[in-house]
N, C-alpha and C positions, 0 to 999 in steps of 0.2 A: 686400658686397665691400669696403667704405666698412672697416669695421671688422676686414676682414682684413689690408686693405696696411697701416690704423696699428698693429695691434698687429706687423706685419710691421716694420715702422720700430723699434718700441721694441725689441723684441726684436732687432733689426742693432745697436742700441747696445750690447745685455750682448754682444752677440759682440762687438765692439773689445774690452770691458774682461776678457770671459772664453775668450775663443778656439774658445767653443762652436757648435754651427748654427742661427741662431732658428731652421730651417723646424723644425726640432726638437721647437719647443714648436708646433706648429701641427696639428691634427688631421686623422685621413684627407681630409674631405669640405674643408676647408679647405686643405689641401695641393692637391687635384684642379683646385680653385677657381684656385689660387694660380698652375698653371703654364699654363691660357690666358691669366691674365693676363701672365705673363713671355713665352708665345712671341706675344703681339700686340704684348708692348711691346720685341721685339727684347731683352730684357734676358738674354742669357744667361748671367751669372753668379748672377743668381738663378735660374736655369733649374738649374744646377749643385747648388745648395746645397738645391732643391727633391727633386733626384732623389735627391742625399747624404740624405735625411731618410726616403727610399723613397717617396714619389712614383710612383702609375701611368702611365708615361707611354704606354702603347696603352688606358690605358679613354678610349672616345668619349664627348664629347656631343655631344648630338643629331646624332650620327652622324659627326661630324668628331671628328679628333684633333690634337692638340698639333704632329706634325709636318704635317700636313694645312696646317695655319694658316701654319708657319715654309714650308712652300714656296710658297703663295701668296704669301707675301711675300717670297719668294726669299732669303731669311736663311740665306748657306751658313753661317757658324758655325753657329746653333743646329740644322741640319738635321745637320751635323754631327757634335756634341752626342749630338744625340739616337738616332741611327744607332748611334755605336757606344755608344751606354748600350742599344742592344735597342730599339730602335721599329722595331714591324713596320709594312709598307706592303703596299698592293695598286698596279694597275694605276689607279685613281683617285690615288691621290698622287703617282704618278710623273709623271701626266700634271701633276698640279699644281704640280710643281718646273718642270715645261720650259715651262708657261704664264707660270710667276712670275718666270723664271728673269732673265729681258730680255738673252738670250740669252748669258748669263753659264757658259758650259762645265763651268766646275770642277763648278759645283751639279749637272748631268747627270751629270758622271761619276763624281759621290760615290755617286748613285741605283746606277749601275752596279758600280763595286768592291761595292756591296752587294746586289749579285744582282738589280739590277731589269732585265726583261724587255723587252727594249728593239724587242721585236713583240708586247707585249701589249694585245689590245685592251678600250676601256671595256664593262664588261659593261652597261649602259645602252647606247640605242639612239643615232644608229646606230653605235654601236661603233667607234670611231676608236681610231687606232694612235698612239703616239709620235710617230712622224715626220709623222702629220696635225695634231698640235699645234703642233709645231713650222712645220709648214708654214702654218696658220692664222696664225700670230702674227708668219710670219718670219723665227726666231730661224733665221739664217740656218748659225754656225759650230753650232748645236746638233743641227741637222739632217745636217752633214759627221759628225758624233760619232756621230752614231745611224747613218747606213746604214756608217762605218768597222767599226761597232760589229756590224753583223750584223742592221742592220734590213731590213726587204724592203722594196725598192723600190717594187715593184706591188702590197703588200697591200691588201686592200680593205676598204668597209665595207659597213655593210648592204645601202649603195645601189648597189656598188659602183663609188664613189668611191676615188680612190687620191691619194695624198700630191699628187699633180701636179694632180687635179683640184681640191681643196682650195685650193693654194695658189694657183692660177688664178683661182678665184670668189674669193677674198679681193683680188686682186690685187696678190699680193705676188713681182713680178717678178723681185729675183736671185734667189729661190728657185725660180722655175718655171726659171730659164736653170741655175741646177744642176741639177735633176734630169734635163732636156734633154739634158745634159752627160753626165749620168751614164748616158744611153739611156733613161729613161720612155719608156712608149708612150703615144701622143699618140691614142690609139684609142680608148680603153678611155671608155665610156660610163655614166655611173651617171644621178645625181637626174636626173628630167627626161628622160632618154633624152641629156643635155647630157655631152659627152667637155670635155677641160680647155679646148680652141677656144671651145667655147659658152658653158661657166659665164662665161670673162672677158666675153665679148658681152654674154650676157644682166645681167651687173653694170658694162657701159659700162668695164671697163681695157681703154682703147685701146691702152696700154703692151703689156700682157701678150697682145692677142689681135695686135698686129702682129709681136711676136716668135714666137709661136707658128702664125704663120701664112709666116714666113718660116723658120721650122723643119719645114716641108712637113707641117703639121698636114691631115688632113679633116678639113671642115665636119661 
């Protein structure tokens, strides 16, 4: 890797003096190489000059992809970028922009202008939705985006857990008073036989179980 960013360096010098692309001179497997190193290092205009040289940017490694990486790190340019150069996504990367996002909107709604599924759930267990990632983390205006957006309120997961119950055992309270807000049902039972009242109990948010207990939740 040592020997690809320096020949990467020498080659950026002939480009000042000849106007050409070093990725240019860089070869398949070292191009591949070249652009996890550009979307870990935020560096999008080598991201740019990567793709300009032809550049895979959907071949995975080890089962992650280039934009996989850029939404973990929440990098809306290069997610950006690489959307409209053709990088396909599943419901795993999507979920990984709303994780990374630190509930940063644009980055959701870039996911969405480009077709991402904003009720899709993880095909690994137990199959959480968007808006439980969201509600896991918080990301509070990210979760207004997703149900404006056409997400289901009461979808469920394996356990069936719903966005409310998630953001309960997390104990991330204005999210539990929106969805409240929004009419969750305060019923719905998953892990444990535990509805959203018990997950906050049994993980001690005294915050979250005294609002939902004054939101005429059942035990």
């Amino acid at each position: 890797m040592k020997r690809i960013l320096t020949s990467f360096v020498l080659l950026a010098g002939m480009f000042a003096l000849t106007g050409c692309n070093p990725a240019a001179w860089l070869s398949a497997d070292e191009l591949q190489e070249a652009i996890f190193v550009a979307a870990r290092g935020d560096d999008v205009e080598a991201m740019k000059q990567y793709i300009d040289a032809g550049a895979d940017i959907n071949q995975a490694s080890e089962g992650v992809t280039v934009l996989d990486v850029a939404s973990l790190r929440g990098n809306h340019e290069m997610i950006t970028l690489l959307l409209d150069s053709g990088a396909q996504f599943d419901a795993a990367t999507f979920h990984y922009a709303i994780s990374g996002s630190d509930d940063e909107v644009a980055i959701v709604q870039t996911f969405i202008d480009h077709g991402a599924n904003v009720s899709g759930r993880d095909d690994d267990p137990p199959g959480h939705s968007p808006l439980m990632y969201a509600a896991e983390h918080g990301h509070l205006e990210v979760g207004k985006l997703l149900l404006e957006s056409g997400a289901d309120l009461e979808q469920a997961d394996d356990y069936n857990d719903t966005a409310l119950n998630v953001a309960a055992f997390h104990g991330q309270l204005e999210f539990v008073k929106m969805l409240v807000d929004r009419g969750a049902k305060l019923d719905v039972y998953g892990f444990g036989g535990r509805n959203a009242l018990r997950h906050a109990m049994a993980n001690n948010h005294d915050d979250v179980v005294a609002f939902l207990r004054a939101a005429g939740s059942p035990e």
